[in-house]
C-alpha positions in Angstrom: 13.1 2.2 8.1 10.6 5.2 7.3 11.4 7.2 10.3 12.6 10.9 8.8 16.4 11.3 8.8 16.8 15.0 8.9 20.5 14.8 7.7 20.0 12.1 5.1 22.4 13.1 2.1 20.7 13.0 -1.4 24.1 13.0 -3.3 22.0 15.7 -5.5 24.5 18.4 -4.8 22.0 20.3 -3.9 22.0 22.3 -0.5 21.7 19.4 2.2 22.1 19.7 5.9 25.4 19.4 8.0 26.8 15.3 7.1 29.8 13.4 6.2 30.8 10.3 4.3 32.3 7.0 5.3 35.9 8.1 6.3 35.1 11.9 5.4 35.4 15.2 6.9 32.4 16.6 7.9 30.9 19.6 5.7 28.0 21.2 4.3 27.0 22.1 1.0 25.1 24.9 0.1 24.5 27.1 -3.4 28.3 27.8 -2.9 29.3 24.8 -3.2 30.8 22.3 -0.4 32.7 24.0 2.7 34.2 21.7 5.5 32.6 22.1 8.9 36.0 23.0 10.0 36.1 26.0 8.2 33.0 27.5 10.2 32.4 28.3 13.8 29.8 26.8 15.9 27.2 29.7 15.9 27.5 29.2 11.7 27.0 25.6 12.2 24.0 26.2 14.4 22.8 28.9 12.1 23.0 27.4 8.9 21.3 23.9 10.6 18.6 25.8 11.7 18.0 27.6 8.0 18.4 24.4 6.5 15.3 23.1 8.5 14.0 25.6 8.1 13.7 25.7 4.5 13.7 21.5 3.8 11.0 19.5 4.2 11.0 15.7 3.9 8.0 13.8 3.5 7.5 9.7 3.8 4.8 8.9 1.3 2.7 5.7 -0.1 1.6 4.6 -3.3 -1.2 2.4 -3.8 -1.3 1.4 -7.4 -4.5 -1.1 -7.8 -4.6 -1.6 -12.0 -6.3 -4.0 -14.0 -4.0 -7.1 -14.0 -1.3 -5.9 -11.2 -1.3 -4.2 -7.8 1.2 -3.1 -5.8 2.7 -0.5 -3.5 5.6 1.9 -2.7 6.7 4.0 0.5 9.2 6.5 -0.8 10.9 9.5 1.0 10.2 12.7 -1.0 12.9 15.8 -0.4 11.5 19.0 -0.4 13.0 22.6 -0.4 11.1 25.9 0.2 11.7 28.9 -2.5 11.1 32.6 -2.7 10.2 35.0 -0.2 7.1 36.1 1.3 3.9 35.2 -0.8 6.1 33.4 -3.8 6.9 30.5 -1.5 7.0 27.6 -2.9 8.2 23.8 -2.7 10.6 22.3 -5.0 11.0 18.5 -5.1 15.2 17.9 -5.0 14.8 14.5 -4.2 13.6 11.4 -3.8 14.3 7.9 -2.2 12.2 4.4 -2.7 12.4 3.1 0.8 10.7 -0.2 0.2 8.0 -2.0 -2.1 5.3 -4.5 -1.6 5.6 -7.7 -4.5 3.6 -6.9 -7.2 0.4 -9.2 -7.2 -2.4 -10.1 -9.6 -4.8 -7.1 -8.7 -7.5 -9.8 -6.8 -11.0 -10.2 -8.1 -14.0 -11.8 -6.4 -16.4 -14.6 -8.2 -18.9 -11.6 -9.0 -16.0 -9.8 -11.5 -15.6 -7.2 -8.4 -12.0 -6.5 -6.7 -11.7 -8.4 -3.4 -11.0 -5.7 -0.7 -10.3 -8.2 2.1 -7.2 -9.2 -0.3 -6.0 -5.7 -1.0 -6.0 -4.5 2.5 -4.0 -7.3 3.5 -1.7 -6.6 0.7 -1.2 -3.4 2.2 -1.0 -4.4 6.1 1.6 -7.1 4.8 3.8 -4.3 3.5 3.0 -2.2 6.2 4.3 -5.1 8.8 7.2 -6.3 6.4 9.1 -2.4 7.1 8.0 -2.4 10.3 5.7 0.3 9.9 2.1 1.7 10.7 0.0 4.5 9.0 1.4 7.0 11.7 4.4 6.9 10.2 2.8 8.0 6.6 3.0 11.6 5.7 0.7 11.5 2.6 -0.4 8.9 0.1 -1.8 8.4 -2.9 -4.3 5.6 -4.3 -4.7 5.0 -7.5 -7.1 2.8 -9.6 -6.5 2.7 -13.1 -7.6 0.8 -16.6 -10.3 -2.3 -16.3 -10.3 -1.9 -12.4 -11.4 1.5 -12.5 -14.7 -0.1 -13.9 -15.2 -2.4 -11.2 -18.6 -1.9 -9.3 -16.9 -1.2 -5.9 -13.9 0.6 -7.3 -14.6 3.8 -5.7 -16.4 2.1 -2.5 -12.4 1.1 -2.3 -10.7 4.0 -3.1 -13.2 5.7 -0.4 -12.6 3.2 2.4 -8.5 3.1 2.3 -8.4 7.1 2.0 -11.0 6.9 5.3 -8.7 4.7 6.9 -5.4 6.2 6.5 -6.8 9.9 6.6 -3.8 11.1 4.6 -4.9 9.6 1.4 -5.6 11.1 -2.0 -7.5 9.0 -4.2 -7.4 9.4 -7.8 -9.3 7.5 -10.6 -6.0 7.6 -13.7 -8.0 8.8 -16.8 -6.8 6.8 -19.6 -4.7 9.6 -20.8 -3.7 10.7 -17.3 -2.4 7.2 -17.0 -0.3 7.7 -20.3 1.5 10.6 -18.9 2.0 8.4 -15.3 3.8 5.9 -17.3 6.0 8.2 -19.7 7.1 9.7 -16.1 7.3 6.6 -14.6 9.2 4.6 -17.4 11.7 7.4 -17.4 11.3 8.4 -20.8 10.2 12.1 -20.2 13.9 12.1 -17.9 15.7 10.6 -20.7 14.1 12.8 -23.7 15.0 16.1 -21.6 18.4 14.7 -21.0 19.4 13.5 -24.1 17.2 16.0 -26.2 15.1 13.6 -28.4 11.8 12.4 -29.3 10.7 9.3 -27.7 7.1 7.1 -27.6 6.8 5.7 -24.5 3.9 2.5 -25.0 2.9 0.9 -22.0 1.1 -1.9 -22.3 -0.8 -2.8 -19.2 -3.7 -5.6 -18.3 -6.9 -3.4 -19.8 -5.3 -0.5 -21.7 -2.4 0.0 -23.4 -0.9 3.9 -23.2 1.3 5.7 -25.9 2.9 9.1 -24.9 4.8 11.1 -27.7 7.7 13.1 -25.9 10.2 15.8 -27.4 13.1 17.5 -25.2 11.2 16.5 -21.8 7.5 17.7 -23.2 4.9 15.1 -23.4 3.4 16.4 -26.9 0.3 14.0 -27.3 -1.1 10.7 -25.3 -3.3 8.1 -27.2 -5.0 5.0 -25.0 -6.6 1.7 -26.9 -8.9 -1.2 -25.2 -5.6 -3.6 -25.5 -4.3 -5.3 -22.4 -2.9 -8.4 -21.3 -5.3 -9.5 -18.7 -8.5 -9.0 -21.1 -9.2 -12.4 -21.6 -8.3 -14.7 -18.3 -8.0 -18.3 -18.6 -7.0 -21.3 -15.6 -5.1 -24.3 -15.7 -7.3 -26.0 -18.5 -7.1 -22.5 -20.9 -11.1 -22.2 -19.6 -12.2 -18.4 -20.0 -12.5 -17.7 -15.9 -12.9 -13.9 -16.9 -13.8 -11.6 -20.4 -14.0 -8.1 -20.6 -15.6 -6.5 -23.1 -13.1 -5.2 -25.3 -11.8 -8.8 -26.1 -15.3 -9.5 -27.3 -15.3 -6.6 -30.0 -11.9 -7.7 -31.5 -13.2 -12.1 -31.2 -16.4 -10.8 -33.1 -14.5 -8.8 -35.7 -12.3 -11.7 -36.0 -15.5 -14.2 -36.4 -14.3 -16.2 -33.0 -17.1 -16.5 -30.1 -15.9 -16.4 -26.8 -17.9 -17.3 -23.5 -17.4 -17.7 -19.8 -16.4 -21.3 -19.6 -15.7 -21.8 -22.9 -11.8 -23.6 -23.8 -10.0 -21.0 -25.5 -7.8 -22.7 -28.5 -3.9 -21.4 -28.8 -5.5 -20.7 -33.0 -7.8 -18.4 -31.3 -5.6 -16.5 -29.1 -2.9 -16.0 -31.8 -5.1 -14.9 -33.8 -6.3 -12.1 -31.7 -3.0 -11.2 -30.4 -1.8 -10.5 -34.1 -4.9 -8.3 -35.0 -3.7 -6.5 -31.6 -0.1 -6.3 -32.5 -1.4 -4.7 -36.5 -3.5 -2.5 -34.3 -0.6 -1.7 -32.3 2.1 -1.2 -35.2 0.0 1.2 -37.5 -0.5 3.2 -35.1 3.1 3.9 -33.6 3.9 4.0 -37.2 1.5 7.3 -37.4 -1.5 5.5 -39.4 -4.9 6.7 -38.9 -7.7 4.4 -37.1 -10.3 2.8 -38.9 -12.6 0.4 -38.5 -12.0 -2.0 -35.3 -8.6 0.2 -34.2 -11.1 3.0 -34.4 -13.5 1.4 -32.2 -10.6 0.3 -29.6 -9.3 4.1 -29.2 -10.8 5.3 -26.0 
């Protein structure tokens, strides 16, 4: 599955090598536009193949997103053409393809409030196994820890060990507004502004952070990050606090409600501080300044 396909068609209209459709002539396209392969002689067909490889790159790549309630992963085929001439070469991305995904799991943690590695690096064997793949067949990859995870004790020990083990890795620790920017890509929203000329906020609201972006015409304007996530306060079966990070503690002790490790957490108490999240939340998409606890939240 992500064995290169040199003729692959990206339906981008955008110069591709020598291919044809179900029940289609064969033909090319290039910055001309589409011309059948009838129409040229062998020695152009063999010409043009060669430029086209040339000048096109195409790279199988893996994402490792470990963040602080979900982890998961991506192998993708990225489409690359070369530009200019001589020392202006460049590479342009023209396309891409998702070629498959792991499911996307609780991001694991250990008794001691650190990520479980063992779990995470089967994660990634799984998905490795399930397409039928092994890291020789990986071009690049990335690795990415992001929100409440990136404060883990051993969160760079694991970043460091998969990027050893792969050898093609980059690891990256996703500042809080570099993450902001990740999801307003990610989400679409920076595609959709440029396309439809507007002014969107893209919020993400993730386990440990959530992330605002402010986008005009395709341009990310301003980012804004806040200690309010969804996996802040972790409860089992019984609603009995397993796990509590700290920025669940500032907004229980402005709201006068103690929270412990072990302690039942009451549904009062947890609507509570989801509705001082949510005001938190609103004033600040609505353009209000941050004072007092929302002040303390910004990061």
């Amino acid at each position: 599955m992500v064995t290169p396909n040199d003729q692959r068609h990206n339906h981008s209209g955008l110069f591709v090598g020598l291919h044809a459709h179900a029940g289609g002539a064969a033909h090319w396209h290039d910055e001309f536009g589409t011309r059948d392969a009838e129409n040229l002689s062998e020695e152009e067909i063999a010409a043009r193949q060669l430029d086209w490889q040339a000048h096109h790159v195409q790279i199988v790549t893996l994402g490792v997103d470990i963040g602080s309630s979900t982890s998961h992963l991506m192998f993708s085929k990225i489409f690359m053409q070369l530009m200019g001439e001589g020392q202006n070469v460049h590479s342009v991305v023209v396309g891409r393809e998702m070629l498959a995904q792991s499911p996307i799991v609780m991001t694991p943690y250990l008794p001691d409030n650190t990520i479980d590695t063992e779990a995470l690096r089967q994660l990634i064997q799984d998905t490795y196994d399930a397409v039928g793949a092994t890291p020789d067949n990986v071009d690049s990859g990335a690795i990415i820890l992001t929100g409440e995870a990136l404060k883990r004790e051993n969160a760079r020990h694991i970043a460091e060990m998969f990027a050893l083990e792969t050898g093609k890795f980059v690891c990256a620790a996703a500042g809080h507004h570099l993450e902001a920017v990740l999801a307003a890509n990610g989400s679409g929203t920076v595609a959709r502004s440029r396309r439809d000329r507007r002014t969107l906020l893209n919020i993400d609201i993730g386990g440990g952070t959530t992330k605002l972006a402010l986008v005009r015409n395709g341009q990310i304007l301003g980012t804004a990050a806040l200690a309010i996530g969804a996996r802040l306060i972790v409860l089992d079966e019984v609603r009995r606090i397993t796990r509590l990070e700290g920025p669940a503690l500032q907004i229980a002790a402005h709201l006068g409600i103690p929270l412990a490790i072990g302690q039942l957490f009451s549904i009062d108490d947890e609507q509570r501080i989801v509705a001082a999240w949510v005001e938190i939340l609103a004033d600040l998409i609505e353009g209000r300044a941050p004072e007092g606890i929302a002040a303390e939240l910004m990061l």
